[in-house]
C-alpha positions, 0 to 999 in steps of 0.5 A, a space after each residue: 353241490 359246491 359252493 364255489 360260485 360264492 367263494 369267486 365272490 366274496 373271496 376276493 379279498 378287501 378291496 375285491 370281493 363283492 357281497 351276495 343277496 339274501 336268497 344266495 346267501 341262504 343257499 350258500 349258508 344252508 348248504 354250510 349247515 347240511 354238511 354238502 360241501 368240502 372242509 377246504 370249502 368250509 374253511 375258505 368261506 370262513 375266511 373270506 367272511 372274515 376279511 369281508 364282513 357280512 353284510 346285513 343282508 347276507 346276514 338276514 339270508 344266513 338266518 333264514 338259512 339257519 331258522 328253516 333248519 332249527 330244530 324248534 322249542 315249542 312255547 306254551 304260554 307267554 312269549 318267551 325270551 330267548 338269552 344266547 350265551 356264548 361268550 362266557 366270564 373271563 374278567 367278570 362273573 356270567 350272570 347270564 343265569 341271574 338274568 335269566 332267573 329273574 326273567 322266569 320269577 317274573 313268570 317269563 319262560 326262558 330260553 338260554 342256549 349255547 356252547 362254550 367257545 372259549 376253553 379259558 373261560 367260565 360258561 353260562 351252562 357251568 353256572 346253570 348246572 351249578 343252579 341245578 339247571 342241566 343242560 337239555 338232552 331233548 327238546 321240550 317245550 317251554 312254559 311260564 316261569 321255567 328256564 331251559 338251556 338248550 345246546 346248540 349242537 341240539 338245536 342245529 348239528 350243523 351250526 354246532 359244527 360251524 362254530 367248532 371251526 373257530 377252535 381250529 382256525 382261531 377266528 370267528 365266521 358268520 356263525 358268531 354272529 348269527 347265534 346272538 340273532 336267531 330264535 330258537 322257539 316256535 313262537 314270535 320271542 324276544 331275542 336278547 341280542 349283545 354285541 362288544 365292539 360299536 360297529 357290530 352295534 350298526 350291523 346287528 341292528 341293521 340285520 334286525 330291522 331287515 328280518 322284522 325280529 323281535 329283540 332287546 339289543 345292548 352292549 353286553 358283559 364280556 359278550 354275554 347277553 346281561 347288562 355290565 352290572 357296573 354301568 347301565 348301557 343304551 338298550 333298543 327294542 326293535 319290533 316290526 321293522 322298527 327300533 324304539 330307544 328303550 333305555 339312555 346311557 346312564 352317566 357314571 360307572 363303578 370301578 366295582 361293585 360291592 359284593 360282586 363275586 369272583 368269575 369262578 362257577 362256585 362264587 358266581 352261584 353262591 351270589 345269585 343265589 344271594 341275590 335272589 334270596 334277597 340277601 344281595 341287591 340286584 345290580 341297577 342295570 340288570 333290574 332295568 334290563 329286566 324291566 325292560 324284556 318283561 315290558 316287550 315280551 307282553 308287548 309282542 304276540 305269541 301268536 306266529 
């Protein structure tokens, strides 16, 4: 099989280049993922996303594409929440783990998964480690008060593959984007959702609202779904094909915050560990955004 036929279409360039709907864009993405199509082919796809955006449609096609094709988390209990982490710590420290242990200690089954996309960067899956939370090597199931980081390559050879490509093309694909949306679990689950830059705000909101996603969506820390433990951004739920404004901008922003460790895996750790013992405060934000996903998770049914 080719996809050719797609590459005439959206690889026009800028001003040229025209999107596909949601059925084509699965077919194309889904061949992407079972590995039926040409490197050359591959690579031009990525490009030519790259100079033309995805739209939400396209999106919503390339996640249906992505979720017939997941090798499923079975979940038993209460709705999980499913935490992507890809982007990691380079000025800040990842606390991607302390708001997934938080959400556990709130009697929460947790899913964070991922691959490191950045070599000079500090991972989620290092700090977890070091927490005593290896990476998966199977799936299992999920239950109450447990947190799994799951590999992508584990969920989805495929994706794993498509996202590896960054490494030798040096820019982002569709892939990028669509691991921050997608739910990994057999079960309705809320998706943490975080973007960097406003545009991608409109855009994964967009995506959202179309695919009828349970999610929790706000600007994260470096691109990690966590609040910046420095200020409290907007967050949005979105259920059902409809969004609900969770939680204002809180005025003001810290330079720093006292206390706040290094980005390396050692300090990071020693003050989650700090914190959850107690002996640390939990940053403002992280504690509403914690209120926040316990809140919508018992809002939304486990049951597909």
């Amino acid at each position: 099989m080719s996809i050719g036929k797609y590459i005439k279409i959206i690889g026009r360039g800028k001003d040229g280049a025209r999107s596909i709907p949601r059925e084509q864009a699965a077919d194309l993405f889904g061949q992407v993922l079972d590995g039926e199509v040409t490197d050359l082919e591959i690579g031009a796809f990525c490009l030519a996303m790259r100079i033309k955006g995805e739209t939400p449609e396209e999106m919503a096609g390339f996640l249906d594409a992505t979720h017939a094709r997941l090798l499923k988390i079975p979940v038993h209990g209460r709705t999980a929440v499913v935490l992507p982490s890809y982007n990691g710590a380079r000025k800040l420290p990842v606390l991607t783990p302390l708001l997934a242990l938080l959400l556990a200690r709130e009697g929460l089954p947790v899913v964070v998964h991922g691959t490191p996309t950045e070599s000079t960067r500090v991972s989620a899956q290092d700090v977890l480690v070091a927490l005593g939370i290896p990476a998966q090597t199977a799936i299992e199931t999920i239950v109450n008060g447990c947190v799994q980081f799951v590999p992508t390559g584990l969920l989805c050879p495929g994706l794993q593959r498509l996202l590896d490509v960054r490494r030798v093309v040096g820019l982002r694909n569709p892939a990028h984007s669509l691991v921050k949306l997608m739910n990994p679990c057999d079960h309705p689950a809320v998706v943490v959702g975080s973007y960097t830059h406003p545009e991608y705000a409109l855009s994964m909101a967009a995506t959202l609202r179309l695919v009828q996603a349970t999610a929790l969506l706000l600007r994260g820390t470096e691109g990690e779904p966590v609040a910046d433990p420095r200020r409290t951004p907007v967050m949005d739920a979105f259920a059902d094909g409809e969004v609900t404004r969770l939680q204002e901008m809180l005025n003001g922003s810290l330079t720093e915050v006292p206390g706040l460790p290094a980005p390396d895996v050692q300090s990071t750790t020693r003050w989650i560990r700090a914190v959850l013992d107690g002996q640390e405060p939990i940053p403002t934000p992280i504690a509403l955004q914690v209120a926040h996903i316990v809140q919508l998770s018992d809002q939304t049914r486990t049951t597909p």
